[in-house]
C-alpha positions, -999 to 999 in steps of 0.1 A, spaced: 249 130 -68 242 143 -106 240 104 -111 210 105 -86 196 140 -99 195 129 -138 174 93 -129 147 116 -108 147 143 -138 136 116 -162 102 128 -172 89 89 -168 96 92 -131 66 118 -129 43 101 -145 54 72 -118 45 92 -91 14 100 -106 2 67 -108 13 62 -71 -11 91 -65 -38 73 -84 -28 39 -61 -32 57 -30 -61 73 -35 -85 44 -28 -73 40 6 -84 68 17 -118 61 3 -122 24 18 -95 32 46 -89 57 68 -121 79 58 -146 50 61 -130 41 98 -138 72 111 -172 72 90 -181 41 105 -169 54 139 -194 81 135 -224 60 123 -217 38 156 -194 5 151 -173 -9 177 -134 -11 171 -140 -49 169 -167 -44 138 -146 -21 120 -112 -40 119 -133 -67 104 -148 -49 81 -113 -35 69 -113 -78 57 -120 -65 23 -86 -51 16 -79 -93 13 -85 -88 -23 -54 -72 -27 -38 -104 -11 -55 -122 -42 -50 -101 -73 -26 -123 -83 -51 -145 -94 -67 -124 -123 -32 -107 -124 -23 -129 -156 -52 -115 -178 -40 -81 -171 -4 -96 -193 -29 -108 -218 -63 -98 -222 -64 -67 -244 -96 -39 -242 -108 -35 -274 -124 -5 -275 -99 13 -257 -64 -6 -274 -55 28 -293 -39 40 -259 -18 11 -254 -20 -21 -237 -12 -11 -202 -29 25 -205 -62 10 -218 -65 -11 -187 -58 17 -168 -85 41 -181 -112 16 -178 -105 7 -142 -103 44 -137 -142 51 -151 -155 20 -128 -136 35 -98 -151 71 -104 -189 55 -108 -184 34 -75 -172 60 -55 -206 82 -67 -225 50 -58 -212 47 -21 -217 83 -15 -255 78 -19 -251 54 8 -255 56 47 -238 31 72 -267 40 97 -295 25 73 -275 1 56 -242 -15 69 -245 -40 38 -244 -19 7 -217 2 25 -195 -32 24 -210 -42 -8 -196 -11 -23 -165 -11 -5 -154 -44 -17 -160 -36 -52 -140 -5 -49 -111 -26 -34 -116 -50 -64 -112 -23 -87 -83 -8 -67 -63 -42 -70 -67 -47 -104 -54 -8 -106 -26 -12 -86 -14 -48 -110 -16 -22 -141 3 6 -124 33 -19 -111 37 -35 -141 35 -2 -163 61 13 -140 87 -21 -141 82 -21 -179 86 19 -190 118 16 -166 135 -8 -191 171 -3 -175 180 -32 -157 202 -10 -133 195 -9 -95 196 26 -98 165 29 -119 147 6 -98 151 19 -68 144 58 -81 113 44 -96 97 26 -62 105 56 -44 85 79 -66 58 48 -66 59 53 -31 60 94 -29 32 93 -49 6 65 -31 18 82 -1 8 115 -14 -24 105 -26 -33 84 7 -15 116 29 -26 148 13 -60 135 -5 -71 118 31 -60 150 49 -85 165 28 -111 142 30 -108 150 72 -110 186 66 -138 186 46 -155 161 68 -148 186 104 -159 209 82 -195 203 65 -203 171 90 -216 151 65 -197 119 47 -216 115 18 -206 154 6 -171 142 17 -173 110 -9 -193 126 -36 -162 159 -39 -134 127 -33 -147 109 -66 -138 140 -87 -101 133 -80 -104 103 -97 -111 122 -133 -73 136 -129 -58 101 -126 -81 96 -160 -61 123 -174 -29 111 -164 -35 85 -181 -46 96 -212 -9 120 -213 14 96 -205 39 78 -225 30 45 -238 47 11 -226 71 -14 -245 45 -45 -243 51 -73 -265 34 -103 -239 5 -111 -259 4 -150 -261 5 -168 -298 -4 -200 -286 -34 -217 -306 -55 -240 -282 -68 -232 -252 -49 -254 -234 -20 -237 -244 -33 -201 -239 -42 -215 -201 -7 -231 -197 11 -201 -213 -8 -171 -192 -12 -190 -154 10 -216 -153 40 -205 -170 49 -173 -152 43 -192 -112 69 -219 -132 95 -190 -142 96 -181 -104 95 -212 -87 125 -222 -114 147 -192 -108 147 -189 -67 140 -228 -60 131 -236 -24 141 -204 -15 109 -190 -34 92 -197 -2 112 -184 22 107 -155 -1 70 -153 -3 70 -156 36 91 -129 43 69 -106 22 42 -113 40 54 -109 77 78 -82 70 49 -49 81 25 -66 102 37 -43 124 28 -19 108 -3 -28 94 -15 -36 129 -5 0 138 -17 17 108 -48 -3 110 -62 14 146 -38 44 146 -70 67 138 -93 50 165 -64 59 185 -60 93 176 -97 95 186 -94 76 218 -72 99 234 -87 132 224 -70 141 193 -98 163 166 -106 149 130 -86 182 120 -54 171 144 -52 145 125 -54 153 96 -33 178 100 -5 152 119 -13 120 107 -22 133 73 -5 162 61 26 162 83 30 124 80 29 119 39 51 149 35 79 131 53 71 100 38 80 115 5 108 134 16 123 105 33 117 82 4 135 98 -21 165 99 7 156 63 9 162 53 -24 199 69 -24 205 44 3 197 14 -19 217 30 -50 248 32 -29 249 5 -1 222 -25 -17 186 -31 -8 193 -54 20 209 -28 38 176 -3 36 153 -34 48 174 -39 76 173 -5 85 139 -6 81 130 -31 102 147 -27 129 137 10 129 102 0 125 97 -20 154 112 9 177 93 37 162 60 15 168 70 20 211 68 52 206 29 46 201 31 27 235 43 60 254 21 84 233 -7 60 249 2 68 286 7 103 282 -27 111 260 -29 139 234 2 152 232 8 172 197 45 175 202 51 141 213 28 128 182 47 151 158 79 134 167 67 102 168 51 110 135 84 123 120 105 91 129 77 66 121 72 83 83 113 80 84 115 45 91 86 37 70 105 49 38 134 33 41 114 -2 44 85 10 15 116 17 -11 136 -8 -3 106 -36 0 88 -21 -34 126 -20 -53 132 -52 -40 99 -70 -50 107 -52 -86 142 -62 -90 127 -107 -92 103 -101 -117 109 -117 -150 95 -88 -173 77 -113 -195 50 -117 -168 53 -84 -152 18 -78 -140 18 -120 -129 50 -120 -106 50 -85 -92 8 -91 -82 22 -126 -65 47 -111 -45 29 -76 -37 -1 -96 -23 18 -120 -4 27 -87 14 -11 -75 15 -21 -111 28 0 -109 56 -8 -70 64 -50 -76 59 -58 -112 68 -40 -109 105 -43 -71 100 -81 -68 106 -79 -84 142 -66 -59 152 -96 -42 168 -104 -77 181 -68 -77 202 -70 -39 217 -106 -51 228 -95 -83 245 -67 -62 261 -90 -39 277 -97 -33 316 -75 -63 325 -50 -61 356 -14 -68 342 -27 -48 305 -35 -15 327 -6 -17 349 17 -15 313 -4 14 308 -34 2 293 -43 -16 266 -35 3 237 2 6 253 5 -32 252 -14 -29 220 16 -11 204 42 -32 221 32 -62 205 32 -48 169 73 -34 181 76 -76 183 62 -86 150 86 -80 124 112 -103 140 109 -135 121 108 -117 88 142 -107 98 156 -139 105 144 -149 68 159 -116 54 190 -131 68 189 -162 48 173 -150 16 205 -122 19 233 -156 21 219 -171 -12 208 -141 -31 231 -114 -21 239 -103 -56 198 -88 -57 209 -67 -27 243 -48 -40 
């Protein structure tokens, strides 16, 4: 236990949770406070899954991810190679948020989605600099670090999606009009700017020394998709896949679980004050307790656990559905989905941490971390689309209706990823002790 209690008073693991914060943050911006901003102004359930289709940038970061291992900022270089990345996706972020709060999804639906996407942009490229700064400032190669570290990650987006979103809510039950609630959000932003200005700098020593062009090309998006496919072989694949399926689930859930609040009569402020408040503080709670599970018993342990526990939490939803707005029921379904949730986050985050070949952080981890944001956004956002085709038919209402059945089908969705977790476990079980 003082093993466990000396990795989490390492002074790095705060400014990792910090950056988490930083991470989350734009969810709530382009997430769960636009859904229920677009709710208001009008949209179907249909109109605003789709429109959550922009998060697929995060699915493709990986792309521009290897100019992020070597493309320095020039004016900004004094802070450090990762830092100076950081700060200048930090200043864009804060002047786009000011931009969409001028904006009104009434007048214009298209510069609302305009805006959005650039945010999410910004946000992905963010997120590639934060991963990479935590895998590299954690230079122990012990599983202990590594899984301390992606449960702080986690604490802290969860904090910053949780508490920041919860606030966003209150404020928006409380003045009535979104484009206050953006304009007081993008101030947050200038305290991730100062985070990043205080903390420590990186070891970075990635910059290329090739000549030509061909070799700067070969050497910065070629070689690290080599290194990968070289190390795991075939089973890089299998790999990639189960990324990508393992939290549809719960992206189909997490996707419509406001529009569901609403449906059944919860307030802006119950939710928040569930959803929001109650639900991030047991994520972080629970995530920390998650990550002495993979220091003791392995990683594959924790995403079995995870899985499994994910897909019976998610039927919970099915029975909230047939019994309406029920706060003590959604407290308790809250509490076990945020428990189940952690174990899966730390171990999937430490897990994805623990195959990256530190000479192309930013490259590997973005590949891997957007095969998982692929698989949650690109089937994610028809989501809407399914609880609409379920409605008002026969067999859907005698289940309970359609966001019942909705919920059972996401309770379904994490099984294949399983069966790969199985094989990936038989030829790499030394990543899971």
């Amino acid at each position: 236990m003082s093993k466990i209690l000396n990795i989490y008073l390492d002074k790095r693991m705060l400014f990792i949770f910090l950056n988490g914060v930083a991470s989350g943050f734009p969810w709530v911006i382009i997430g769960s406070t636009m859904t229920l901003w677009l709710k208001d102004a009008g949209l179907t359930r249909t109109a605003i899954g789709f429109l959550g289709s922009i998060f697929f940038v995060y699915s493709i970061n990986w792309l521009w991810a290897p100019l992020l291992d070597k493309v320095k900022i020039p004016f900004l270089n004094t802070l450090g190679f990762r830092r100076s990345w950081l700060l200048f996706l930090q200043i864009l972020l804060f002047i786009l948020i000011i931009a969409i709060s001028w904006t009104d999804p009434k007048i214009s639906i298209v510069w609302v989605s305009l805006l959005a996407l650039l945010i999410a942009i910004t946000s992905a490229t963010q997120d590639i600099v934060i991963d990479a700064y935590r895998i590299e400032i954690i230079s122990e190669s012990k599983d202990g670090k590594i899984a301390a570290a992606a449960a702080a990650a986690t604490s802290g987006w969860w904090f910053g999606f949780g508490f920041l979103g919860a606030f966003a809510l209150y404020l928006a039950d409380y003045s009535n009009n979104w484009s206050m609630v953006y304009f007081v959000m993008s101030f947050f932003v200038l305290g991730f700017m100062l985070t990043t200005l205080l903390m420590p700098k990186e070891t970075h020593s990635n910059q290329t020394t090739t000549d030509t062009p061909e070799q700067w090309l070969g050497e910065t998006f070629f070689s690290p998709l080599k290194d990968f496919f070289n190390r795991f072989g075939t089973t890089a694949i299998l790999i990639l896949l189960f990324i990508m399926f393992f939290k549809i689930g719960e992206a189909f859930l997490g996707k419509m679980s406001l529009v569901f609040y609403d449906d059944i009569g919860f307030s802006k402020t119950d939710i928040a004050t569930y959803s929001k408040l109650l639900g991030s503080t047991l994520t972080i709670i629970f995530s920390i307790i998650a990550s002495f599970v993979s220091i003791h018993f392995g990683l594959l342990k924790g995403l079995v656990i995870g899985g499994v526990s994910m897909a019976l939490t998610n039927l919970m939803y099915s029975y909230l559905a047939t019994i309406g707005a029920d706060k003590e029921f959604l407290a308790l379904t809250i509490f076990l989905d945020n428990f189940t949730s952690a174990f899966s986050t730390v171990a999937f985050v430490a897990f994805i941490s623990y195959l990256v070949n530190k000479t192309y952080t930013a490259t590997q981890y973005a590949l891997m971390s957007s095969m998982g944001n692929l698989g949650k956004i690109l089937f994610a956002s028809s989501s809407g689309l399914l609880v609409d085709s379920l409605e008002n038919r026969d067999w859907v209402i005698a289940f309970g209706g359609e966001w019942a059945v909705f919920f059972a089908i996401t309770a379904l969705m994490v099984i294949p990823s399983l069966v790969m977790l199985f094989w990936i476990g038989k030829n790499f079980k030394h990543l899971f002790i």
